[in-house]
C-alpha positions in Angstrom: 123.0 96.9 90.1 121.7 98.9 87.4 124.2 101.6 86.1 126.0 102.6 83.5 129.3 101.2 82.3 131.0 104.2 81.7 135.0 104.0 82.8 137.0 106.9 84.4 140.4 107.9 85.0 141.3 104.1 84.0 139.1 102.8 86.2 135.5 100.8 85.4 134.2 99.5 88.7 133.4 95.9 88.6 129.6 95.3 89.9 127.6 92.7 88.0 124.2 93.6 86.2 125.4 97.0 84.5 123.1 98.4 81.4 125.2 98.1 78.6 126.1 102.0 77.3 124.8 100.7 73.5 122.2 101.6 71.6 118.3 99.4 72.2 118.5 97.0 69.9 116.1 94.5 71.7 118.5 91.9 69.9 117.6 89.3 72.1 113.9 90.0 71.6 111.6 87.8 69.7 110.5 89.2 66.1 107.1 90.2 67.3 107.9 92.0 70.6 110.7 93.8 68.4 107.9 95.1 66.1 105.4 96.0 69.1 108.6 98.1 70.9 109.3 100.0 67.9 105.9 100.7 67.1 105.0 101.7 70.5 108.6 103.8 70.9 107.0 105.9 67.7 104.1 106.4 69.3 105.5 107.5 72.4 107.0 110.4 70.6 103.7 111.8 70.1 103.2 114.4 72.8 99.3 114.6 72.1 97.3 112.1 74.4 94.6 111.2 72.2 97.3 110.7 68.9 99.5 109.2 71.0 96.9 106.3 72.0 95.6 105.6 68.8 99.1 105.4 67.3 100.0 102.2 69.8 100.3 98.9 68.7 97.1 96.7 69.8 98.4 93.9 72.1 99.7 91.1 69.6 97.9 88.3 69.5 94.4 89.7 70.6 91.1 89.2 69.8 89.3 92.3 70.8 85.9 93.4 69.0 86.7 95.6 66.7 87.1 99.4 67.2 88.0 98.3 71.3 90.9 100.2 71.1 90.0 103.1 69.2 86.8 103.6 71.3 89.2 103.4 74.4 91.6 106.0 73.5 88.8 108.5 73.1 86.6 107.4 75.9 90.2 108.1 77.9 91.7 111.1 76.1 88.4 113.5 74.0 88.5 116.5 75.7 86.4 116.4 78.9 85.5 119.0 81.1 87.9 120.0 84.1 87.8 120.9 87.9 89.7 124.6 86.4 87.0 124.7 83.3 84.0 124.7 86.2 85.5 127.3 88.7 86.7 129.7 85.5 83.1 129.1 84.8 81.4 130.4 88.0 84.2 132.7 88.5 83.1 134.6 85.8 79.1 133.3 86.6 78.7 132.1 83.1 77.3 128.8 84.2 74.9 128.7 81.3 78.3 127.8 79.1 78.7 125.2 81.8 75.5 123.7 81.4 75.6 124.4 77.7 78.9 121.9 77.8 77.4 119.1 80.0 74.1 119.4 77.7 76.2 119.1 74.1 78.2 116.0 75.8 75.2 114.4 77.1 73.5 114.5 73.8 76.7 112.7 72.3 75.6 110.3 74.3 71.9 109.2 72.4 73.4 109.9 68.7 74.4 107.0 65.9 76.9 109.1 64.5 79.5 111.2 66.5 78.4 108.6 69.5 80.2 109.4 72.8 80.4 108.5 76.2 82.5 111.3 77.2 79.5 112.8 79.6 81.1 110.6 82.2 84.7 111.5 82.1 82.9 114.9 82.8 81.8 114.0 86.2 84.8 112.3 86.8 86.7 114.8 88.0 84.0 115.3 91.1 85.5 113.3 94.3 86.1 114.3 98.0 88.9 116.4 97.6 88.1 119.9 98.8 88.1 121.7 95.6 85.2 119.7 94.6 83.2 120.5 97.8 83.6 124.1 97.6 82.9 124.0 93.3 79.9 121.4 93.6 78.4 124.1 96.2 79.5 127.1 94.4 78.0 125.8 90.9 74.0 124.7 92.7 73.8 128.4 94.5 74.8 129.8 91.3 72.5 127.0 89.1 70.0 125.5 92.0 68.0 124.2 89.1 70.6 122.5 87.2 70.7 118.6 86.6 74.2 118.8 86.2 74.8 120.6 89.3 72.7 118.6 91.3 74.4 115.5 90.1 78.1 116.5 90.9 77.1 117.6 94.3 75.7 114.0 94.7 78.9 112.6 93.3 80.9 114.4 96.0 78.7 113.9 98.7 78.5 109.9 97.3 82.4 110.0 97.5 82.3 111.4 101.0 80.4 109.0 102.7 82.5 106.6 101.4 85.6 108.5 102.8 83.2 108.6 106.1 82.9 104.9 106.0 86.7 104.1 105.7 88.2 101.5 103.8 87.1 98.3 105.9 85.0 95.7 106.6 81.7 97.0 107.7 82.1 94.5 110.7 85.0 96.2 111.6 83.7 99.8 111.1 83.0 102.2 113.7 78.8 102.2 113.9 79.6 106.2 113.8 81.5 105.9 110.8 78.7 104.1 109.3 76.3 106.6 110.4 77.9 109.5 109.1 78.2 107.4 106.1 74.4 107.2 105.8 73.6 110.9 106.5 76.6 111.9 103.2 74.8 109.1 100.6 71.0 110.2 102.2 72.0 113.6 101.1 73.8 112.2 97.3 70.1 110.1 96.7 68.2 113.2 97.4 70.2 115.6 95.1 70.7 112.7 93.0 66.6 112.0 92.6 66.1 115.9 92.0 68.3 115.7 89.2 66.7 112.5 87.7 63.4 114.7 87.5 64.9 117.7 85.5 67.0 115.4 83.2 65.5 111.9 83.1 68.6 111.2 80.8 70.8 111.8 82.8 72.5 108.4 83.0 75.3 109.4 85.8 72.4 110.5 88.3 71.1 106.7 88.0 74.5 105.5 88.2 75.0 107.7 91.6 72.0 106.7 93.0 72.7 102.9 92.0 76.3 103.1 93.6 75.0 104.6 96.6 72.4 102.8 97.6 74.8 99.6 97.2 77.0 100.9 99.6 74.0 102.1 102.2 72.6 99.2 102.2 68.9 100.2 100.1 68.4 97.0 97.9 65.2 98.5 96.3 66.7 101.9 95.4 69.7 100.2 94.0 67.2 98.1 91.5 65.0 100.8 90.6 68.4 103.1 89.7 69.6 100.6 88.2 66.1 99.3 85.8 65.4 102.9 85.0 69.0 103.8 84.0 68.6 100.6 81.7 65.7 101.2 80.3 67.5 104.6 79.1 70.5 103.2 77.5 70.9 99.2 77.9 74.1 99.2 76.9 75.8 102.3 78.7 79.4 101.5 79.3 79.5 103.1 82.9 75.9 102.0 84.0 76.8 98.4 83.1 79.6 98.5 84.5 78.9 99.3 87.7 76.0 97.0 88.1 78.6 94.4 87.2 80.6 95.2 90.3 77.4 95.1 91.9 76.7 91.5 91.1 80.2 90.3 92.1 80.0 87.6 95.0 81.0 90.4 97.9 78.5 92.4 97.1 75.8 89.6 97.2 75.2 88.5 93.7 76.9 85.5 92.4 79.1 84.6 89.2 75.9 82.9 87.6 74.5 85.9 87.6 77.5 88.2 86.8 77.8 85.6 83.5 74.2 86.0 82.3 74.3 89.6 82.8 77.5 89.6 80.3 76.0 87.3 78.1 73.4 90.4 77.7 75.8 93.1 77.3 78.1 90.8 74.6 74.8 91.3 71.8 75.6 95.1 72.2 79.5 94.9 71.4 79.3 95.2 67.7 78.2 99.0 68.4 79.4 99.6 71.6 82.9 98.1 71.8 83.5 99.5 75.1 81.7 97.0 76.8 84.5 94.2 76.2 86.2 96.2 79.4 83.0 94.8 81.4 81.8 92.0 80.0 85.0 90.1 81.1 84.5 91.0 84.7 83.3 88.1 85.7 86.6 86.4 85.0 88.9 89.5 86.4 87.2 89.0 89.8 87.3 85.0 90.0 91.0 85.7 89.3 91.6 88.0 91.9 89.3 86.1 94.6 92.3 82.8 93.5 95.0 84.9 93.1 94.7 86.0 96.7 92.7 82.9 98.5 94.8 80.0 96.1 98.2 81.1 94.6 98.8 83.7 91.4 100.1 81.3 89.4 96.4 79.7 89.1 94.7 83.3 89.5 96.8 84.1 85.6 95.4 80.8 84.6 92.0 82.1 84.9 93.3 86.0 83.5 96.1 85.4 81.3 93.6 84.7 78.4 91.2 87.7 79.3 93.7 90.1 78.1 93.3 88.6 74.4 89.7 89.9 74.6 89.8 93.1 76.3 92.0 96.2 76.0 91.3 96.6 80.0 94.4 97.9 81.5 93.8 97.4 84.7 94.0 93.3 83.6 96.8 94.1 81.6 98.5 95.4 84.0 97.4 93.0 86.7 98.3 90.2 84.2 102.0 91.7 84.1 102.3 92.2 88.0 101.0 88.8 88.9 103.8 87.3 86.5 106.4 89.1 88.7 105.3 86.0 91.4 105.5 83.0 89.1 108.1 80.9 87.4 109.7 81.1 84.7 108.9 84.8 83.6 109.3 86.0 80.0 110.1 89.9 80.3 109.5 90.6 77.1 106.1 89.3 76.7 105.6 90.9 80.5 107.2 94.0 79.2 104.6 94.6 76.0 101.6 93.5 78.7 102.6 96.8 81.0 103.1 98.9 77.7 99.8 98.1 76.4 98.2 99.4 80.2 99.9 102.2 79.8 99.2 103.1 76.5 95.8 103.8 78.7 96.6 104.4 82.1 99.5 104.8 83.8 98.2 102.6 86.5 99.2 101.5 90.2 103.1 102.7 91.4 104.2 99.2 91.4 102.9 98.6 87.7 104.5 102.0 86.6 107.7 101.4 88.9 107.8 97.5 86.8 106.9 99.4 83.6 110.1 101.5 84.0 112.2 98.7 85.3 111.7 96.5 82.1 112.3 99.4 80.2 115.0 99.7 82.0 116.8 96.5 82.3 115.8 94.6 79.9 114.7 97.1 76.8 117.7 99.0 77.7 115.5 102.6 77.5 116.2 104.6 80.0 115.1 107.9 78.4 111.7 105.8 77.9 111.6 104.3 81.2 111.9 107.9 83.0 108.0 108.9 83.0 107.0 105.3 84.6 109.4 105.8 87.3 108.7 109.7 87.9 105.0 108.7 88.1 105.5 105.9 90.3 107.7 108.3 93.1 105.0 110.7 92.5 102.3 108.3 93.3 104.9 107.1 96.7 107.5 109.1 97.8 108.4 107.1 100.0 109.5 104.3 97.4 113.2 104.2 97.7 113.4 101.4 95.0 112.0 103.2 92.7 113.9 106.3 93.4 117.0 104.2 92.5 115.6 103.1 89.3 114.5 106.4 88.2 118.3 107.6 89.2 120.0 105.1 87.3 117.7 106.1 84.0 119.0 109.6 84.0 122.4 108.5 84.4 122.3 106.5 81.5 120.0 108.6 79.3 123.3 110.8 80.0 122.4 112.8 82.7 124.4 112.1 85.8 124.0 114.8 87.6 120.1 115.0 87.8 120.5 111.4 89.2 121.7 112.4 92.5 118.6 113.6 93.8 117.2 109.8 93.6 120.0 108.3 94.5 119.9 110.2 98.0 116.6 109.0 98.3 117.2 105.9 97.4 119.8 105.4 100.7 117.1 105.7 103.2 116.6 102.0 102.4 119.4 99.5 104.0 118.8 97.3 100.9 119.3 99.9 98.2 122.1 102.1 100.2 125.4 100.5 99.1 124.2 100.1 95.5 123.1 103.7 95.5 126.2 105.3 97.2 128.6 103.4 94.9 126.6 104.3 91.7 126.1 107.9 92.9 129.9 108.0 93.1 130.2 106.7 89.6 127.6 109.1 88.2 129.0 112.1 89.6 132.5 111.3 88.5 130.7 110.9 85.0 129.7 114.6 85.6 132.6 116.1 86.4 132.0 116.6 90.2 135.1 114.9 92.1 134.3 116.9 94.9 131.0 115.6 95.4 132.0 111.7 94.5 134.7 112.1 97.0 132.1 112.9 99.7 130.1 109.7 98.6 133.0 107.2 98.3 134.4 108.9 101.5 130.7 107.3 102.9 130.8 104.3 101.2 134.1 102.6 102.2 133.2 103.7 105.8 130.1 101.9 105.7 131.2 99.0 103.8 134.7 98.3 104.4 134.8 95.1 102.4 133.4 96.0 98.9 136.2 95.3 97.4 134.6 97.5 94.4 134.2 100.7 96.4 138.3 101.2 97.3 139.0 100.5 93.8 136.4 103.0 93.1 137.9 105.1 95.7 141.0 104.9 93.8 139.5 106.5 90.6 137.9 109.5 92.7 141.0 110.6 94.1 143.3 110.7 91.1 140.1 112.8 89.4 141.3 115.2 92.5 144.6 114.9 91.0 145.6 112.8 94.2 147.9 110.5 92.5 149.9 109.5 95.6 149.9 107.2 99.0 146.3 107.4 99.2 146.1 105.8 95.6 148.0 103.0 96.4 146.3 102.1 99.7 142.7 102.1 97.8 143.8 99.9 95.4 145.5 97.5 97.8 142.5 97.7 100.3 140.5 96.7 97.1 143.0 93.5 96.5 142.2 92.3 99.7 138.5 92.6 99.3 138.3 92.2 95.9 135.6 88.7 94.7 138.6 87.2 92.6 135.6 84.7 91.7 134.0 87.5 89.8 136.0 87.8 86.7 136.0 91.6 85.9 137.1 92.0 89.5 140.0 89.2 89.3 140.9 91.0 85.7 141.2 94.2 87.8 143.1 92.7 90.8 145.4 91.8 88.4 145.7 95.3 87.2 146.0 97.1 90.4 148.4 94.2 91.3 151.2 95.0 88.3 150.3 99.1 89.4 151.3 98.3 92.8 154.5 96.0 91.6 155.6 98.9 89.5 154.9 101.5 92.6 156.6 98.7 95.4 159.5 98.7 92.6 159.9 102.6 92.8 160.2 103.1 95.9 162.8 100.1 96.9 165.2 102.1 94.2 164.4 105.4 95.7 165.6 104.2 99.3 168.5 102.6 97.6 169.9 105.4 96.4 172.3 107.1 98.5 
């Protein structure tokens, strides 16, 4: 139970685990998890991305090469071009201020000062999805001889043969898939090769063809991308990166390997801090193989430390997650770990949706908690859980009636119904709409006849209807014969509605006694 513990028309429903209505405090926290909250509440304030990054607290404790952070909130947030920027572009046929854009970022790219890797966030935005299909194609006919063009047309046609492929084992794939597969990426390594030769810099063409010819299957094509990419930039974050995935164990390369290769990148971090998010891979993917082959209590032996030297939040978050499945858990320190991630991304649902809970239950925030929980239904509707949670923070930001919507939702799960009918009842009592609580309560007591709770509940609805008769007094004595008297606000409240029905039982003996 998450609610509020509000009290109306005399009644305050007994149902352990309510959010205190008080103030956040985080009394109970430790001194430095205080400091981090308040530090990272200020910076939430900050409706700017970039500001709003750079304003966050680093994770306490850390040991991240200098300028990590800093480097990570641009990387993330420096404006970067946009699926709308490109069609505007063409739809107007001013691709030379396209290509003028891609050429400006690309040259941030192989300067000392004003250094950027922001090229990449630019192709970024090219995947499967059908806008890119029709922009990608759009923007060659318009620009056939573009390096730019060439290499987000190999992008999308790199990210549809992997939607071709499907998501498993190759054993278990269709050969068709796999074929069609093949034909997409033959078509990526050809645009991507054409590009190569009109912009031999242009890193995300060798990372393309480097990613694609891992996934077809082309051993010597993935090596040659990969060597003449490095031999461009050594220490390129996105490059490395991905040839680090390349080297993992499933792939066929082996930790060895994936460790010397870090080793290499580590003499680069004084300039490039960026590459502390890749040089600890080899550790984030042992974790994961034990985490899910051994137990997750020894895969956060092997990550818990990672997160003290790198700003990744994907391990951040993972680090949090995984915590969730191991005893004893300390929420606060869980709590700053999910805060850091999303001081970078928002993440997976369940990391936002145990973002928002924390923030929820145990930082007391439900204003703050809102944007975790509204991404995390976003991301799955279908997340009745989370719809609760995200109900019970508008209720007790002080908004009950925007909390019915997610409390609806949040009944198409047998094991959050009974919670979320009796706090929807509560909230929209809170906001002044008996009919509507009467409807829910009317719900609740026929679907759960023996929370003792909901008929003492019932009993508050129906004198904010002004109904101060029979139907009263039978709530509140169906709710002393249901009523937990091992719970003590319940046994306090039996007692109550015990002395009310005394005094009522009294009345009426002396009415039929008079004559």
């Amino acid at each position: 139970m998450v609610s509020g513990g509000c009290a109306w028309a005399g009644a305050s429903p007994a149902r352990g685990g309510d959010v205190p209505a008080r103030p956040p405090l985080y009394a109970d926290a430790p001194d430095v998890v205080r400091t981090f909250l308040v530090a990272a509440k200020r910076a939430e304030a900050l409706h700017d991305p970039l500001a709003r990054c750079l304003a966050y607290p680093d994770y306490p404790g850390n040991a991240w090469p200098k300028g990590l952070a800093e480097a990570y909130c641009h990387y993330l947030f420096d404006p970067s071009v946009t699926l709308a920027m490109v069609r505007q572009a063409l739809d107007s046929h001013a691709t030379d201020s396209l290509e003028a854009r891609f050429r400006a970022d690309l040259e941030r790219h192989f300067v000392k000062d004003g250094f950027s890797e922001i090229i990449h966030r630019d192709f970024a935005v090219f995947d499967a999805s059908q806008a890119s299909g029709q922009l990608t194609q759009r923007w060659l006919e318009q620009a056939p001889h573009s390096a730019y063009a060439l290499t987000a047309r190999g992008i999308y046609f790199g990210h549809m043969g992997m939607k071709a492929r499907g998501g498993a084992w190759a054993k278990d794939t269709p050969p068709e898939n796999m074929q069609r597969m093949s034909e997409f990426m033959a078509r990526a390594i050809d645009l991507f090769q054409q590009a190569i030769r009109i912009e031999p810099r242009l890193l995300d063409a060798y990372v393309g063809l480097e990613d694609v010819a891992k996934t077809d299957s082309r051993g010597e094509l993935e090596e040659q991308a990969f060597a003449s990419g490095m031999a461009i930039d050594p220490a390129c974050k996105v490059l490395t990166g991905y040839h680090m995935v390349a080297l993992t164990p499933r792939w066929g390369g082996s930790y060895p390997q994936m460790v010397a290769f870090a080793n290499q990148l580590k003499a680069f971090l004084p300039e490039r801090p960026l590459l502390a998010l890749n040089t600890e891979w080899p550790l984030v993917d042992l974790a994961d193989q034990v985490s899910s082959q051994v137990s997750y209590e020894k895969g956060l032996e092997v990550l818990k430390p990672v997160v003290l030297r790198t700003a990744h939040a994907g391990v951040l978050g993972d680090v949090a997650e995984w915590s969730d499945h191991v005893q004893p858990v300390d929420r606060w320190e869980q709590l700053m770990l999910l805060l850091e991630a999303g001081r970078f991304e928002q993440g997976s649902e369940e990391v936002a949706r145990l973002r928002g809970r924390l923030l929820l239950l145990v930082a007391r925030e439900p204003a703050w908690a809102q944007s975790s929980l509204a991404y995390a239904v976003n991301k799955e509707p279908g997340d009745a859980y989370a719809h609760y949670l995200l109900a019970a923070s508008y209720w007790n930001a002080g908004d009950p009636a925007r909390s019915e919507h997610d409390y609806v939702l949040a009944m198409d799960d047998a094991s959050n119904r009974q919670d979320a009918l009796y706090e929807v009842t509560r909230a929209m009592l809170q906001a002044k709409q008996p009919a509507k609580a009467r409807r829910y309560v009317d719900r609740l007591n026929k679907e759960y006849p023996d929370d003792g709770p909901g008929w003492y509940l019932r009993a508050s609805v129906l004198i904010a209807q002004g109904r101060n008769g029979e139907e009263v007094t039978a709530a509140l004595r169906r709710f002393v014969a249901t009523a937990d008297r091992s719970d003590i606000r319940q046994a306090m409240q039996v007692r109550e509605a015990e002395r009310t029905l005394g005094q009522v039982d009294a009345f009426m003996k002396r009415m039929k006694a008079k004559p």
